[in-house]
C-alpha positions as CSV (number, residue, x, y, z in Angstrom):
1,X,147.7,88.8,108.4
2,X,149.6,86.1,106.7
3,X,151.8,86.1,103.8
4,X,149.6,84.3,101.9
5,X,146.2,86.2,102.7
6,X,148.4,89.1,102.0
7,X,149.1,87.7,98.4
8,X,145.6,86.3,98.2
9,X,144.1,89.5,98.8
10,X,147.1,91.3,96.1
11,X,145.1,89.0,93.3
12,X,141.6,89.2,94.3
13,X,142.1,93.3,94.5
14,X,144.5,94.0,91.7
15,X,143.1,94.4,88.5
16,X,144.8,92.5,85.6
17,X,148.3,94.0,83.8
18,X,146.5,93.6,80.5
19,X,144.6,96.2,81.5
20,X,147.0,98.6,80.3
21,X,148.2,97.6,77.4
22,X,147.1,100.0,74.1
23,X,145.5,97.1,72.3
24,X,142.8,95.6,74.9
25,X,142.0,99.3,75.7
26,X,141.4,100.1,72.3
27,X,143.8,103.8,72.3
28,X,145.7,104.6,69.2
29,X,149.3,104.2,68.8
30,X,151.2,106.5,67.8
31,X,154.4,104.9,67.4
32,X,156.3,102.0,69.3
33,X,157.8,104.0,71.4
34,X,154.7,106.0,72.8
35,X,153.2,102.4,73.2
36,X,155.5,101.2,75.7
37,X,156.0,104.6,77.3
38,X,152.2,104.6,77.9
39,X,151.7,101.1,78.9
40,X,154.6,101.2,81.5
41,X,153.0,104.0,83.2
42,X,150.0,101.6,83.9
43,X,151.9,98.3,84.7
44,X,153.7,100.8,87.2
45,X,150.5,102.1,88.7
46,X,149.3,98.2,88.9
47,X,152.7,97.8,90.6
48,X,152.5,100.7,92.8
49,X,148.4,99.0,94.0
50,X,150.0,96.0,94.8
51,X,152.4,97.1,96.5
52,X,150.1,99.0,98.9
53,X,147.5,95.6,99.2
54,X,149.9,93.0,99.9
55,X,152.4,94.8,102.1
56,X,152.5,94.0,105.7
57,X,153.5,97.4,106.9
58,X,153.3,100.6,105.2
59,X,157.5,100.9,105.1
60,X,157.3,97.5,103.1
61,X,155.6,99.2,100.8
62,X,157.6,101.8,100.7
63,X,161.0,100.5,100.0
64,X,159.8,99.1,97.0
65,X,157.8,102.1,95.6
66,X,161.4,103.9,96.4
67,X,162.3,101.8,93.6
68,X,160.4,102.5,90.8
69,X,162.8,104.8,88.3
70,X,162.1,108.3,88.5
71,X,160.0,108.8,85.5
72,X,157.7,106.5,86.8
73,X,157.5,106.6,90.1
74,X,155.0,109.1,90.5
75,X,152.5,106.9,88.9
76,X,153.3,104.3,91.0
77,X,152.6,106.2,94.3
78,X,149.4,107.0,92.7
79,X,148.9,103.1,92.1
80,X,149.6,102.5,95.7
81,X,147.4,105.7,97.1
82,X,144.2,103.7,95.0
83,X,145.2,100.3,97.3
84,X,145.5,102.0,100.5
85,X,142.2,103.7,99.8
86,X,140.9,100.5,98.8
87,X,141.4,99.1,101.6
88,X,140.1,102.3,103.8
89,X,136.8,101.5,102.5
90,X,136.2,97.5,102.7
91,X,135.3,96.1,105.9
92,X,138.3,93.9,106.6
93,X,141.0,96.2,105.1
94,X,141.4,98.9,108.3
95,X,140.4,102.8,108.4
96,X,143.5,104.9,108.5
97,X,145.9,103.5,106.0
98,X,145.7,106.8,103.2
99,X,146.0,108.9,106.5
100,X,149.3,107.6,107.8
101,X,150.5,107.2,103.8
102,X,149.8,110.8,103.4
103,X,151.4,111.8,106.9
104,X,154.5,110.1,105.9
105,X,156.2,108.7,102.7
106,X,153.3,109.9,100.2
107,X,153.6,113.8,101.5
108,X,155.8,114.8,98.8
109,X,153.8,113.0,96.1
110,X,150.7,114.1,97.5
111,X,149.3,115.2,94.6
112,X,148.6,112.2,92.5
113,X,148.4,110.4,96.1
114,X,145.0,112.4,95.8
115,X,144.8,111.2,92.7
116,X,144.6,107.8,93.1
117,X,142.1,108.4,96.0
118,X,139.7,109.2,93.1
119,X,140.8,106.2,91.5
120,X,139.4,104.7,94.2
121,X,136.2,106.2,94.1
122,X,135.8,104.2,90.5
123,X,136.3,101.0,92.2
124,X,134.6,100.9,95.8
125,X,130.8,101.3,96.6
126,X,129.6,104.7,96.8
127,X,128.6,104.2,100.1
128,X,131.9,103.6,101.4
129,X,133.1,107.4,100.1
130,X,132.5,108.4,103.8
131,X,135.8,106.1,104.6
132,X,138.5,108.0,101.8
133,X,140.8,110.4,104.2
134,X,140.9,113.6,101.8
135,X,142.4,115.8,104.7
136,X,143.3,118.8,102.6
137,X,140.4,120.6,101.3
138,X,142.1,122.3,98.7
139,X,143.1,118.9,97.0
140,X,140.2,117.0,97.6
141,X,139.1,118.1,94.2
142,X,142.2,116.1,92.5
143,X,140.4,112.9,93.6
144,X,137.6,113.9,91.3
145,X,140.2,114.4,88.5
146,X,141.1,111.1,89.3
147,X,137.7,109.7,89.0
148,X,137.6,111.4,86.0
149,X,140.4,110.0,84.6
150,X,139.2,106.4,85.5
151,X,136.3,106.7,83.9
152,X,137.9,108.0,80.3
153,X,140.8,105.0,80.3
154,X,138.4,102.2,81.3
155,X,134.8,103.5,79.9
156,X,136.1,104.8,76.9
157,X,133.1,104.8,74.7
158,X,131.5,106.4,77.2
159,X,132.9,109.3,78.5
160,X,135.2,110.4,75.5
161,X,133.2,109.6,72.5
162,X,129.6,110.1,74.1
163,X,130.5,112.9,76.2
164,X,128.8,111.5,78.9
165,X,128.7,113.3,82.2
166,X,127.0,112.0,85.4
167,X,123.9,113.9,86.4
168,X,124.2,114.0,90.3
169,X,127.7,112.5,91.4
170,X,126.8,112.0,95.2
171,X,130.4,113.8,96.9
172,X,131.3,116.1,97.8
173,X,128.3,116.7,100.6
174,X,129.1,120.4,101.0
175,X,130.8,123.0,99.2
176,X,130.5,124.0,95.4
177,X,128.7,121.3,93.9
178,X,128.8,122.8,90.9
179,X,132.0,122.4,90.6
180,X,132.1,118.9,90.4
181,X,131.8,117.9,86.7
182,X,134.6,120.5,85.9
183,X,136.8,118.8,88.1
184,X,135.8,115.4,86.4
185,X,136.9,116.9,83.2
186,X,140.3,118.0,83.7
187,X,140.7,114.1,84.5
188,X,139.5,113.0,81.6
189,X,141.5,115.8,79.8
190,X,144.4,113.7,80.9
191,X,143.1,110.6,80.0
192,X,142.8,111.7,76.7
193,X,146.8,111.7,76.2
194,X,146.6,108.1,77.1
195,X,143.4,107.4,75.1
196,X,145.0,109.0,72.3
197,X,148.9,107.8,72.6
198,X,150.0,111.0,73.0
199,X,149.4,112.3,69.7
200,X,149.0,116.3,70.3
201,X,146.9,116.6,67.5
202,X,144.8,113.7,67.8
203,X,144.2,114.8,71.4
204,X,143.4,118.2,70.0
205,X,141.2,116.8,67.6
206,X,139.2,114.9,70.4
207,X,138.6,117.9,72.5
208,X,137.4,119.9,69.9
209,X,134.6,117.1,69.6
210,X,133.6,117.9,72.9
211,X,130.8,120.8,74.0
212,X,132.3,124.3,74.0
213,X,131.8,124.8,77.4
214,X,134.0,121.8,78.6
215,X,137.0,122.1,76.7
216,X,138.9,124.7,78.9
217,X,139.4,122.0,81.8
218,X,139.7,118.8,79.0
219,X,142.8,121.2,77.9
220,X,144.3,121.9,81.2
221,X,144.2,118.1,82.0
222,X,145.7,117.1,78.6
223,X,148.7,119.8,79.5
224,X,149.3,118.1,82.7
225,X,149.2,115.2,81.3
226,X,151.8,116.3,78.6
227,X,154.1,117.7,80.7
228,X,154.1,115.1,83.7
229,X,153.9,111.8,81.4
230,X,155.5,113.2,78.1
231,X,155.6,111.5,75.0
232,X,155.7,114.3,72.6
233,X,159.1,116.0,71.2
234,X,159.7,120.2,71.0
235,X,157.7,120.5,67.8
236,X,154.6,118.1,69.0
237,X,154.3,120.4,71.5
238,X,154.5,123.3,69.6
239,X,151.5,122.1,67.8
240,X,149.4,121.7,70.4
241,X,149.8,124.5,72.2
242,X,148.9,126.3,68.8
243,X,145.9,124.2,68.6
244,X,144.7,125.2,72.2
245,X,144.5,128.3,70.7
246,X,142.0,130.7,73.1
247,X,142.9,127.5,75.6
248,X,146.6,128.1,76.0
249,X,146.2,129.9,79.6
250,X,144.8,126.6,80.7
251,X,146.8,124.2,79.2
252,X,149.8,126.4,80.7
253,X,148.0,125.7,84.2
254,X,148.1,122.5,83.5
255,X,151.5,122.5,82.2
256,X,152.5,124.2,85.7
257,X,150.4,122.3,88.0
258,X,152.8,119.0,86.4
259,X,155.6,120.7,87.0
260,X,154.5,121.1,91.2
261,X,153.8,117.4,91.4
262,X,157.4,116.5,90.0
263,X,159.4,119.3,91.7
264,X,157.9,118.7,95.5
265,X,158.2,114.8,94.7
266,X,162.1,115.0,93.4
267,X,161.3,113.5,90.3
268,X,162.0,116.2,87.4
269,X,163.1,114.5,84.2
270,X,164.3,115.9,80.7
271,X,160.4,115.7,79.4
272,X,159.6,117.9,82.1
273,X,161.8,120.5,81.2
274,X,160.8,119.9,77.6
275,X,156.9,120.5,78.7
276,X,157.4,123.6,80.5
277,X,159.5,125.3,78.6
278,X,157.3,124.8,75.2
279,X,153.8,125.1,77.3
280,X,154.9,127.7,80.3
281,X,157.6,129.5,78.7
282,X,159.3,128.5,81.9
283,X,161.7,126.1,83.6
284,X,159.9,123.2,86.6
285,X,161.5,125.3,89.5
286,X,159.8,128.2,87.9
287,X,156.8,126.7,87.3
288,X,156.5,125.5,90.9
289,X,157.5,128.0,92.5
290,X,154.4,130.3,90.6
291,X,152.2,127.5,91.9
292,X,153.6,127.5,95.4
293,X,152.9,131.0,95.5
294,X,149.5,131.3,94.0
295,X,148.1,128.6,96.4
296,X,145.1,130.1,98.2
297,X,144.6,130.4,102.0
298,X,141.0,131.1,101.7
299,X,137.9,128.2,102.0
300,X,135.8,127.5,99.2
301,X,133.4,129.5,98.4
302,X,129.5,129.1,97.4
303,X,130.1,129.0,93.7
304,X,133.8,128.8,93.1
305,X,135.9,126.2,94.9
306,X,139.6,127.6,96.3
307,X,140.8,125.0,94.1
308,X,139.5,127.0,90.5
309,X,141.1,130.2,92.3
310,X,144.0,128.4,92.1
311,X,144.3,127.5,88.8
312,X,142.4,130.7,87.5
313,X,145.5,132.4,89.3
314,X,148.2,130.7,88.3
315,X,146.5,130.6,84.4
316,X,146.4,134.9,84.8
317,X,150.0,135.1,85.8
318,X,151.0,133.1,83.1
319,X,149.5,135.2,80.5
320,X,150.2,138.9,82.7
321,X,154.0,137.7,82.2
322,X,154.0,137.0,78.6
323,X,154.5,133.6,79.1
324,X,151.4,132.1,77.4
């Protein structure tokens, strides 16, 4: 492929940077500074897609995700994840390209690479699911988060202030598909610290708008989300934790499962240790290494994917140690 289909197919498959700004997505601002933290996280994860459809070889892409600033970078490995698995699943774009990203340079960020799988999802026929590599069985349910998250930041109306869930979402084939709307949830539960420019309260606000029976997972997402993106000081923090209320065991889970995807990628930053601390009681390396060690070996079940063991676990030993 030439250099120019390559950059023809980077503008026909990228979606516009405007996109992310606060204002055409209609999200509040909470200050200047939350504004541009918020919308450099999604020009980095437009970055990061591009990256992935216009490269030549998977190491071009590389070099330059390599340098995207710490903070960010996770988001833009995420970014590139969604253009690898775009290309998966169109007929001219190849078959294996989220295998060999996730067997090399995308290991170590291979949770939001999952991620951005489901991001993904949003974008390409549902027909074409049978295409998206999600090797791990464990993390295949992050895609859904993803999806979730998707729908949240770009249908807005829809899926934050109708509550809208989907009736029959048509993956996974097998396993718990009961499961599936939960897992939709804790991405929108992150979405809504970008819908609601990482005001703690606003975002606590929003979620208790939502059915009682969601809100444990839309808290867990929002503490990832607080932890891994930041945007809120000590005392923000504070707040929201005490508005979680009966919820702070899952927006600790949250809080820890952030603090896995920066430690294994190399990318802990002060926020991080600001997030943990507040929401965990604990420090990322902590954090992590609870996760690390809570991570089921057993298959999904009927009812109950190894996946909600997982966080169910880690949520119990946060509150059996005192620290939630």
């Amino acid at each position: 492929m030439t250099s120019h289909t390559r950059a023809l197919r980077r503008r026909i498959l990228t979606p516009n940077v405007s996109e992310t700004r606060l204002d055409v997505r209609g999200f509040h601002v909470k200050n200047p500074a939350s504004r541009e933290l918020l919308e450099t996280i999604g020009q980095t994860f437009l970055a990061g897609y591009a990256f992935a459809v216009e490269a030549a070889r998977h190491d071009d892409a590389v070099r330059r995700l390599e340098g995207i600033p710490n903070r960010f970078r996770g988001f833009a490995y995420e970014g590139a994840t969604m253009g690898f698995a775009v290309l998966d699943a169109l007929p001219f774009g190849g078959s294996t390209n989220v295998s060999r990203f996730l067997a090399g340079a995308a290991d170590k960020h291979v949770y939001m690479a999952y991620v951005g799988i489901g991001w993904a999802m949003a974008r390409v026929p549902r027909f074409r699911f049978g295409r998206l590599a999600m090797p791990d069985p464990l993390l295949r349910w992050l895609a859904l988060d993803g999806y979730g998250f998707h729908q949240a930041y770009f249908k807005t109306d829809r899926y934050v202030r109708a509550h809208y869930q989907e009736p029959a979402f048509p993956w996974p084939a097998g396993g718990p598909r009961s499961y599936v709307n939960r897992a939709v949830d804790q991405g929108i539960g992150r979405a809504l610290w970008f819908v609601c420019g990482t005001a703690a309260d606003r975002v606590a606000d929003t979620i208790d708008g939502f059915p009682e029976h969601r809100r444990a997972d839309l808290w867990s997402g929002a503490g990832l989300a607080a932890t891994y993106a930041g945007g809120a000081d000590e005392d923000e923090l504070r707040s929201f934790l005490r508005r979680a209320g009966r919820y702070r065991p899952q927006v600790a889970q949250g809080s820890a499962f952030a603090a896995a995807a920066r430690v294994r990628a190399g990318l802990v930053v002060p926020h991080v240790t600001t997030g943990t601390a507040v929401l965990c009681g604990m420090t990322p390396a902590e954090a992590s290494a609870l996760t690390d060690q809570r991570r089921p070996e057993e298959p999904d079940g009927d009812q109950l994917p190894a996946y909600e063991l997982w966080r169910q676990r880690v949520a119990n030993d946060l509150v059996a140690i005192g620290r939630n």
